[in-house]
C-alpha positions in Angstrom: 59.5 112.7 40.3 59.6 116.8 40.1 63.7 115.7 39.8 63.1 113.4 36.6 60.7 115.2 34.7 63.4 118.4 34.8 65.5 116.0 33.5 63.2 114.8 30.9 62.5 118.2 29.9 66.2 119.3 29.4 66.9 116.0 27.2 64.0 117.0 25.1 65.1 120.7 24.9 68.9 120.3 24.0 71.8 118.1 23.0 73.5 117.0 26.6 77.0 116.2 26.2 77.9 114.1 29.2 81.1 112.0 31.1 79.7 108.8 28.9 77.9 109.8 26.3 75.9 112.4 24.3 71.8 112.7 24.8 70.3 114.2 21.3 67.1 115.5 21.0 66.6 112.9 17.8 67.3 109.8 19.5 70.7 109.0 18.0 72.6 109.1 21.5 76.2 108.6 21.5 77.8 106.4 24.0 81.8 106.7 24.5 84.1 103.9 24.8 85.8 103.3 27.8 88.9 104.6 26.8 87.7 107.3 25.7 85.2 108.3 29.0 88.4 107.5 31.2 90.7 109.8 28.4 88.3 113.4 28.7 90.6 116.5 29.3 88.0 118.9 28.2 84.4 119.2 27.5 83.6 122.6 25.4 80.9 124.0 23.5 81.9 122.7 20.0 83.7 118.8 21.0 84.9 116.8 23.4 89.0 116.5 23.9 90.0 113.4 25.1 93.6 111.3 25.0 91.6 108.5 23.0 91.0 111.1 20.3 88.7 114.1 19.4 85.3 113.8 19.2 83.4 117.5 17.3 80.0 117.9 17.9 77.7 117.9 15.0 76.3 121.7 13.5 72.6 120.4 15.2 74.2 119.0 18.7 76.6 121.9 18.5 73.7 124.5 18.4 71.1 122.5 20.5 74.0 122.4 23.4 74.7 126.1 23.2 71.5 127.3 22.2 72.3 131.3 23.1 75.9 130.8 21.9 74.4 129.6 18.5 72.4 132.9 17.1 76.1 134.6 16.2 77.0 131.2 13.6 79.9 129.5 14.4 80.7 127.5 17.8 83.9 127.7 18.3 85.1 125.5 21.1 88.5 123.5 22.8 88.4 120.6 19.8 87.6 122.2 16.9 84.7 124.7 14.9 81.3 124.5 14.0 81.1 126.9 11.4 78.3 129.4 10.2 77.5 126.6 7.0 77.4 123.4 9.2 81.0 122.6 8.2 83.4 121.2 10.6 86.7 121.9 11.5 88.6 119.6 13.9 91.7 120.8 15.4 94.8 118.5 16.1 96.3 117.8 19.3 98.7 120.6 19.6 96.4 123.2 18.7 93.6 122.0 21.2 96.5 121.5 24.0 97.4 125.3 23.3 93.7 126.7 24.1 93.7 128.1 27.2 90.3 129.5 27.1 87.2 129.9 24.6 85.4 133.5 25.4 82.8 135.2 23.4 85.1 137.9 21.7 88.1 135.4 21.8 90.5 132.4 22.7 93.4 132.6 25.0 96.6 130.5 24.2 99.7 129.3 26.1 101.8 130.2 23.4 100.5 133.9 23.5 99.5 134.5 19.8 95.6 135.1 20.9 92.6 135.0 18.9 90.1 137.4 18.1 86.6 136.0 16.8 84.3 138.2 14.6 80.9 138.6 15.1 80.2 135.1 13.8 82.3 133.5 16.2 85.1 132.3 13.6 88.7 133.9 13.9 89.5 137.3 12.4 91.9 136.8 9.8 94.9 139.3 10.5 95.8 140.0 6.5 98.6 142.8 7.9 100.3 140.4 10.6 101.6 137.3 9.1 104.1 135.7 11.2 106.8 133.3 10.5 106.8 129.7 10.5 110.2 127.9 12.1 110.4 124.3 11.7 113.2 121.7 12.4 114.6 121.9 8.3 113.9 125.8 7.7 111.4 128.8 8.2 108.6 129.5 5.7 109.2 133.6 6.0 105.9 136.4 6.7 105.9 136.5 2.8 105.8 133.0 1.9 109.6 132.8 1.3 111.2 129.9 2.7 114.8 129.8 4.3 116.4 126.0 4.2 118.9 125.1 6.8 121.7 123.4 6.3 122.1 119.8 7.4 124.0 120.6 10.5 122.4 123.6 11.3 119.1 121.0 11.3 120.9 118.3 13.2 121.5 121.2 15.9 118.1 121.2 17.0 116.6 119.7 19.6 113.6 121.4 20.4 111.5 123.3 18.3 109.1 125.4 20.4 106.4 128.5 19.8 108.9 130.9 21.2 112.2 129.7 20.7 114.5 126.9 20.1 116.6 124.7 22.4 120.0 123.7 20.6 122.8 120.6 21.0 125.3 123.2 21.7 123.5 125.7 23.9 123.1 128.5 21.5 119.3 128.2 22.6 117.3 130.6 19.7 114.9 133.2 21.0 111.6 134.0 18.3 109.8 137.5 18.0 106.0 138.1 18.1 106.9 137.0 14.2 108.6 133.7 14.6 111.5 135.2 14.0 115.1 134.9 15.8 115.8 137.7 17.8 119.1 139.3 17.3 121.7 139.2 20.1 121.7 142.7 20.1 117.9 142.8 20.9 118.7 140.5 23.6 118.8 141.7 27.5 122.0 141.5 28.7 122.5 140.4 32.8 124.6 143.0 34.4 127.4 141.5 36.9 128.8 144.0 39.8 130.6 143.6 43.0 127.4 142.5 45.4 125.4 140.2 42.8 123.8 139.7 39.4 120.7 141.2 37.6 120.1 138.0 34.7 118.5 139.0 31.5 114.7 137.6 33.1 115.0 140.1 35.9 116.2 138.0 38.8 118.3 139.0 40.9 121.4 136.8 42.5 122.7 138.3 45.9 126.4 137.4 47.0 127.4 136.9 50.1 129.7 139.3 52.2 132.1 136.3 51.1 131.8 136.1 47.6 131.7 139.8 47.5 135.3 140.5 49.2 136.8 138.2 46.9 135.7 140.0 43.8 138.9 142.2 42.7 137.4 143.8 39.4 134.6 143.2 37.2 134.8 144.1 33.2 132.9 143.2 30.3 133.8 139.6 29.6 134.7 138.4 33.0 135.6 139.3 36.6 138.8 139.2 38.2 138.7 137.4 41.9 141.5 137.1 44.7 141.5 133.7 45.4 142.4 133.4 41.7 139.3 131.3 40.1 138.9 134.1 37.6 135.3 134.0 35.9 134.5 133.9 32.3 131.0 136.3 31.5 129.1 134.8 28.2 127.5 137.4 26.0 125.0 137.6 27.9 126.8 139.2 30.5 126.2 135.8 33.1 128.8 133.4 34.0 129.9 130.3 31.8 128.9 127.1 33.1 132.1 124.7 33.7 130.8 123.0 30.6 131.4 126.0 28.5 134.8 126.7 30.0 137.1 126.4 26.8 139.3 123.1 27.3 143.4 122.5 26.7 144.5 121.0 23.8 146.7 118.6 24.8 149.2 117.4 21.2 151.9 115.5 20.2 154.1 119.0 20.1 152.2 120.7 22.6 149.8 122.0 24.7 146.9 124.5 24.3 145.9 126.1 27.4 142.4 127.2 28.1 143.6 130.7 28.8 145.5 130.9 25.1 148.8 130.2 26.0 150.7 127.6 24.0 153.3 125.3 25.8 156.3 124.1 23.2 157.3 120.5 23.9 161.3 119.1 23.2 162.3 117.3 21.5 162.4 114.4 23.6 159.2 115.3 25.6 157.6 114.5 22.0 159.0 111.9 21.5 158.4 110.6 24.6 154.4 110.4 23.9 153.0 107.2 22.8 148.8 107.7 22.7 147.1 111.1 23.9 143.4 110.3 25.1 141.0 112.4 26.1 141.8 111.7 30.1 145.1 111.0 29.3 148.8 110.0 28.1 150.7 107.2 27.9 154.6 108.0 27.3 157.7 105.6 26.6 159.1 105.8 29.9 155.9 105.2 32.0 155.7 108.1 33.2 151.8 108.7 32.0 150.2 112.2 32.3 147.0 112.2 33.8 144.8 115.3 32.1 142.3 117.1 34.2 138.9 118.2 33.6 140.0 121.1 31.1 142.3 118.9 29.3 145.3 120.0 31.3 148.4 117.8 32.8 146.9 116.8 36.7 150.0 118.0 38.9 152.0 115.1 40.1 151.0 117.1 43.7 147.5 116.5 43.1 147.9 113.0 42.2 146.7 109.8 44.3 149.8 108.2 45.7 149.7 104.8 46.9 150.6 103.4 50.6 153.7 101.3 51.2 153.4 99.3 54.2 154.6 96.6 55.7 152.1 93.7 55.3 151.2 95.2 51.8 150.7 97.9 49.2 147.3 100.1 49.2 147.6 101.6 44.9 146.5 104.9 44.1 143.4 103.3 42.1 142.3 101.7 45.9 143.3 98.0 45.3 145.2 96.6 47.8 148.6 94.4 47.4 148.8 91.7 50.3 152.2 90.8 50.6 153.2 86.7 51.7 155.1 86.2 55.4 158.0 85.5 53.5 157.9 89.2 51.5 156.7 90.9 55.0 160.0 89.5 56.7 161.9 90.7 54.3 161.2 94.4 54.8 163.7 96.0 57.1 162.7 99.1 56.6 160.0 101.9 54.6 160.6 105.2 53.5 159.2 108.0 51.3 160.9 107.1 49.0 161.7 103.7 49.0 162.1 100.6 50.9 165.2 98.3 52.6 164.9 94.8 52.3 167.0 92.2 54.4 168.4 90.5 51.5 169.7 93.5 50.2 167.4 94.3 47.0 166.0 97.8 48.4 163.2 98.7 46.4 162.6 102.5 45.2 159.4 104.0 44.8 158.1 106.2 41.8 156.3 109.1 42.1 153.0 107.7 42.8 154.4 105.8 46.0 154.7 102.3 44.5 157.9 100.4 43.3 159.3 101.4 40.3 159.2 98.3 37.8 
């Protein structure tokens, strides 16, 4: 009983915002859907967030259910603002995902740019500190200027975030407390030396005793290493990823190599080339090239070769060639390089292990 009438007495006094519903002094209760109960991220002083949808407290419920808060004016709270005048004003998704926390002097935010409240509890306006606005088609500059990208300068963008920008081709874009770029000058650099790395956030990567021995010299755009897998330095002073490694060109005249160096065809090699593919190509003579990961010629060396035996062929793309009794007996002999038959057509292999056509 003593339980209930405590109850009764805080219904009567205040607004109660609740998991299912909101109590009002008046009568007029407010009961939430289901979706919208099972939805609440955040109960504050000013409105309920919820993944069905925002619901702001009236100026009376918003007052009666933070009676002290409610002498300075305005309630400002996770879903929106009850101002000073009874007006409302409701925030959008984003902008009540970004609150972080609602204090008495202030609102924290993930993104950083905090908010000072005045003595009314509604947001100083910061007349000297305009920032910069950068959205997927341009930036709306500090003095209402706007920049337009280009279309594939747009079309770059994947991600446009409160502190930077993530980019198709890796050229990520870094924004200032103005939402502005940052230069690459402005940017940390890592620093690479013989025992490890210090990246541009502060890590730090340690070799090992290995890694270190194998470094022969270190200089400003890459580092020079003994067992010959020379590495490239971006200009942020880190290591390329293998996806940033620059590729051969491989041409109808020519090659490219990743390292600059161009390698003249004759005129026969030319002419020799039917299609050139991105993994590979065909030639007259049959002969195909097989290109590697950076676009270069695969080494015959390297190559798969396939296994002549003598109940069959296992080819250099795994499948295997079952030969009949009759083939089988035939065989006299295999070699490296070919094989002797008992009716006298010996068969000579190509470079890959299998008979030539």
């Amino acid at each position: 009983m003593i339980l209930a009438a405590v109850c009764l007495l805080a219904v009567g006094a205040s607004a109660q915002v609740g998991s299912s519903g909101i109590v009002s002094p008046d009568g007029n209760n407010v009961q939430f859907s289901h979706e919208f109960a099972d939805g609440i991220i955040l109960r504050g002083p000013s409105g309920i967030v919820s993944t069905a949808g925002n619901l702001q407290l009236t100026d009376g419920q918003a007052r009666l259910h933070n009676a002290v808060r409610s002498k300075r004016g305005a309630v400002y709270g996770p879903s929106g603002i009850v101002m000073p005048d009874g007006r409302n004003v409701q925030f959008n998704r984003e902008q009540s995902d970004n609150i972080v926390l609602v204090g008495p002097s202030g609102v924290v935010t993930k993104d950083g740019n905090n908010i000072q409240l005045n003595d009314q509890g509604v947001p100083r306006t910061k007349r000297g500190a305009s920032k910069a606005v950068f959205g997927p088609s341009g930036i709306v500059m500090p003095d209402g200027n706007n920049v337009q990208f280009s279309r594939e300068k747009a079309d770059n963008f994947v991600v446009v975030g409160p502190s930077g920008v993530v980019t198709k081709d890796g050229q990520n874009i870094q924004l200032g407390d103005n939402g502005l770029p940052i230069s690459k000058r402005s940017l940390p650099r890592g620093v690479y030396g013989p025992s490890g790395i210090v990246m541009p956030d502060g890590r730090n990567v340690q070799f090992t005793r290995e890694q270190s021995d194998n470094i022969v010299l270190v200089g400003p755009s890459g580092v020079v290493t003994k067992d010959g897998n020379n590495i490239q330095l971006n200009d942020q002073g880190v290591p390329r990823t293998k996806r940033a490694v620059p590729k051969a060109v491989f041409g109808p005249s020519g090659i490219v190599m990743p390292d600059g160096r161009n390698v003249q065809f004759t005129r026969e090699q030319s002419d020799n080339i039917v299609v050139v593919g991105p993994s590979g190509v065909v030639t007259k003579d049959g002969a195909n090239i097989q290109l590697d990961a950076h676009g270069a010629p695969i080494s015959k060396r390297s190559l798969p070769r396939g296994v002549f035996g003598y109940s069959g062929i296992v080819m250099p793309d795994g499948r295997n060639v079952q030969f009949t009794r009759e083939q089988a007996d035939n065989i006299l002999l295999v070699g490296p390089g070919g094989a002797v038959t008992r009716d006298g057509a010996n068969i000579q292999f190509n470079a890959q292990g299998v008979p030539q056509n």
